[in-house]
N, C-alpha and C positions, 0 to 999 in steps of 0.2 A: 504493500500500500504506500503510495505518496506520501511522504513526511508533511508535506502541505498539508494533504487532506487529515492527517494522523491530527496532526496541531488544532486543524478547525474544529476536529468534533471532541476534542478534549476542550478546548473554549467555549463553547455550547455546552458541553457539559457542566462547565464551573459557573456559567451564568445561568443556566434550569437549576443548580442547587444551590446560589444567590436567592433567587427569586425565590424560591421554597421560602426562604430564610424569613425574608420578607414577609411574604404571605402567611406565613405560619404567624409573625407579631400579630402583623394587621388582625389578624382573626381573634387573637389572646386577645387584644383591645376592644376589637369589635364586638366581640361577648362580655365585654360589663357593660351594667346599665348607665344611662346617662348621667353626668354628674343633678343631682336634685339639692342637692347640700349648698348652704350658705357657711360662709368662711368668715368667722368674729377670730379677729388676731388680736392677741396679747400683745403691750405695746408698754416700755418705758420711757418716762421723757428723758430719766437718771439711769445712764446705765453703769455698772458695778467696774470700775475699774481692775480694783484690784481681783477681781474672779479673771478678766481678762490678762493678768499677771500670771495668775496661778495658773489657765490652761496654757500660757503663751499662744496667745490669739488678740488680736483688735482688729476694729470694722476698720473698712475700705470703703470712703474714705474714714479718716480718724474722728471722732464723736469728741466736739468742742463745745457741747452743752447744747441745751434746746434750743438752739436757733433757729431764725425762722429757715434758714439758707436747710439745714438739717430737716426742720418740718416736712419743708417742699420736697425735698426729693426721696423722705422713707414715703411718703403718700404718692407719689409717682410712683415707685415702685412699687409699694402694695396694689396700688390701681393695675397694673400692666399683670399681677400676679394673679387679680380677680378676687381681692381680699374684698369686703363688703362694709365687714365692721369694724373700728379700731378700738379696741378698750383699751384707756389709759390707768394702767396702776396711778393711785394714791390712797396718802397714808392718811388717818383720820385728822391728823396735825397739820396735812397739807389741803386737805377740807375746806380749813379756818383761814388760809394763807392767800391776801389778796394775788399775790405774785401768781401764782401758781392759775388762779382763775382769769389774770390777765394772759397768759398764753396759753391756757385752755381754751378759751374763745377767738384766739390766733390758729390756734392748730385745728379747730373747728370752720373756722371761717376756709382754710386752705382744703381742709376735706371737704368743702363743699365743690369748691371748684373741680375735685376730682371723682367727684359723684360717689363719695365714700361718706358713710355715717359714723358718728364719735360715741363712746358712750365712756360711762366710769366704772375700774373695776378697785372696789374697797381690796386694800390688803392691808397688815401691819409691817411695821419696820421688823427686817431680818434681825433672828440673834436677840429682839427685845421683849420683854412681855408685854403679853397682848393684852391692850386695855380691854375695858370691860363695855361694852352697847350695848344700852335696852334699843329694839326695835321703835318703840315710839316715838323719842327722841332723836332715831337718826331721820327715819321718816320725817318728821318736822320740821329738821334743818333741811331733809332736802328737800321738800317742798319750798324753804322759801327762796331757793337757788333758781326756782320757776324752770327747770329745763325742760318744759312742755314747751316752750318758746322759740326755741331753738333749733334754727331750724335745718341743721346737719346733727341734731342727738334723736339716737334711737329710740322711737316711738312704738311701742307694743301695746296690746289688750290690757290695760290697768295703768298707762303711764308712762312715762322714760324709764329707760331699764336702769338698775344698776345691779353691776356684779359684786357677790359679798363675798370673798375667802373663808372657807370653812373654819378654819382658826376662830373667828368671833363665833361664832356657836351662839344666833340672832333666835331667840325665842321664835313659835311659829306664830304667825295672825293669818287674818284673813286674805289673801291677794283680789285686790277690787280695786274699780274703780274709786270706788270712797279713799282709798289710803292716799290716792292720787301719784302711787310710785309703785313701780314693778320690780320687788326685788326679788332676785335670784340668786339664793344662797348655792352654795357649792357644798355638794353632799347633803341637799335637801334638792331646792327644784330643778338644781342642776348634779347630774353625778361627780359623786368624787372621783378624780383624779387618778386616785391609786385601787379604782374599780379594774377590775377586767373589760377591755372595749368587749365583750363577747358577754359580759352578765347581763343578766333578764333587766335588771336595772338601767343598765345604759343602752340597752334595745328599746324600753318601750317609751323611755322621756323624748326621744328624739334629739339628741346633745352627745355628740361623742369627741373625743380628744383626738390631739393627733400633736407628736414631736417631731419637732426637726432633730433632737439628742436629747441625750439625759444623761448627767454628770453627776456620780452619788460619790459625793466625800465621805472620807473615810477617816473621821477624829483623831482613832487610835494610832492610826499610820501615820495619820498626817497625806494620806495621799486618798486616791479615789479610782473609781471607775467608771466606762461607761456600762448603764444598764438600758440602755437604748444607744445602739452606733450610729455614728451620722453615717460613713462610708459612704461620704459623697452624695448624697439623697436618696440609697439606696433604702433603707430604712424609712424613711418621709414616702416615697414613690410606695411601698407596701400599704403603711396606712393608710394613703388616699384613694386608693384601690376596696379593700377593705371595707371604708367609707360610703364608698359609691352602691359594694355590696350590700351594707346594711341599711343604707334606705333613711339615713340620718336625717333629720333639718339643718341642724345647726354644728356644723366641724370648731371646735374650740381649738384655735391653732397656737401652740405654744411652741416658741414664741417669736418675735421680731429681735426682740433683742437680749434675751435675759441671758448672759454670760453665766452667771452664778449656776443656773440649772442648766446651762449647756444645751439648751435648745433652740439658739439663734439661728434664723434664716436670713437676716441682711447679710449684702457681701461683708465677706472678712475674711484675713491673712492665711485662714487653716483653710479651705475650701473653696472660696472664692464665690463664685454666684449658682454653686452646683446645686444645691438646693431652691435657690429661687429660681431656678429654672425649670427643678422639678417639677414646683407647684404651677408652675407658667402653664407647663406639660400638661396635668391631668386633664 
């Protein structure tokens, strides 16, 4: 046989077992259902230097405090990622903090522009004890914060949301519209965390999680590990998949930037934008 002809049909053979290749993804993809899931990211305006120390990692570019210049462009990129909702941690003390609500309503004003919605996610400071909230009284301050006015903050069935860290342990009440605020405790109307994404729990709220990493320090050593790997978004790409199959509402995406838990998806030094590209992907 011609060495010609030898050569061609060995090339036609390695482009029919390309294409298989191909076609075999396309088909894996094409068999999950459509994404139905709404994407609320976890979002710091303070991010943890020193945890950035400890992994030896910092964003790309370097995080010079909440400026507006930093505003604009993690909401351009959540926007381009198809994130929906941004909750901003704060702490009960940053509540009360004029500062704090003068670039809350800067960083609200910019997510409108990008057709993204803001909401508040209560946490306490790392490392400290956790004061003590009665429900009534936080309810009351935040009503007279008026965020039903607002018109880039998340608006649900009973009010503007806010998310409550399971740590405060909020008596339960009623959710209505009489409270005139929608909260949503964690490990009450939202599951906890350290649930199994596959319990009966986090199947029937419609709320599931989803990490870019998870970095569990380890006191004794002084050192840690990961018990969720990033490897690149290969881990993140499982969960969202996952997600799609369980038919979720609401993806709690943790996080944009929290260094400390190791679950940041902005660019940065260890990875680069291999995760925000994931989510671009799903």
């Amino acid at each position: 046989m011609n060495h010609w002809r030898i050569l061609g049909i060995l090339g036609l053979v390695g482009v029919l077992g390309l294409s298989s290749c191909f076609v075999s993804r396309e088909a894996s993809v094409s068999s999950l259902p459509p994404v139905s899931y709404r994407i609320w990211m976890r979002y710091q305006p303070s991010t943890d230097k020193e945890a950035q120390f400890r992994l030896g990692v910092r964003p790309v570019p370097m995080d010079n405090g909440w400026t507006d210049l930093r505003m604009q462009r993690d909401l351009q990129r959540m926007y381009f990622a198809g994130v929906g909702v941004v909750f901003l941690e704060v702490t009960p003390a940053q509540l009360l903090q004029e500062e704090f609500w003068e670039r809350f309503h800067r960083f609200g004003e910019y997510a409108g522009e990008f057709r993204l919605q803001t909401a508040l996610f209560l946490v306490p400071v790392p490392d400290e004890p956790v004061p003590a909230l009665e429900r009534s009284n936080l309810l009351s301050y935040l009503r007279r914060l008026h965020l039903e006015t607002l018109p880039y903050y998340l608006q649900e069935e009973g009010g503007p949301v806010v998310l409550v860290q399971e740590a405060f342990a909020l008596e339960d009440g009623e959710a209505s519209a009489e409270e005139g605020i929608r909260l949503l405790r964690v490990g009450r109307e939202v599951p906890s965390p350290r649930l199994s994404q596959e319990s009966t729990e986090v199947q029937e709220s419609g709320y599931r999680w989803a990490w870019g990493g998870r970095w569990e320090e380890d006191p004794a050593s002084g050192g840690g590990q990961w018990s969720i790997p990033r490897r690149r978004g290969t881990s993140l790409k499982k969960q969202l998949e996952e997600a799609r199959l369980s038919g979720c509402r609401i993806l709690l995406l943790s996080s944009w930037n929290d260094y400390r838990e190791g679950s940041f998806l902005e660019p940065n030094s260890l990875d680069g934008e291999a995760l925000l590209q994931v989510l671009k992907r799903r």
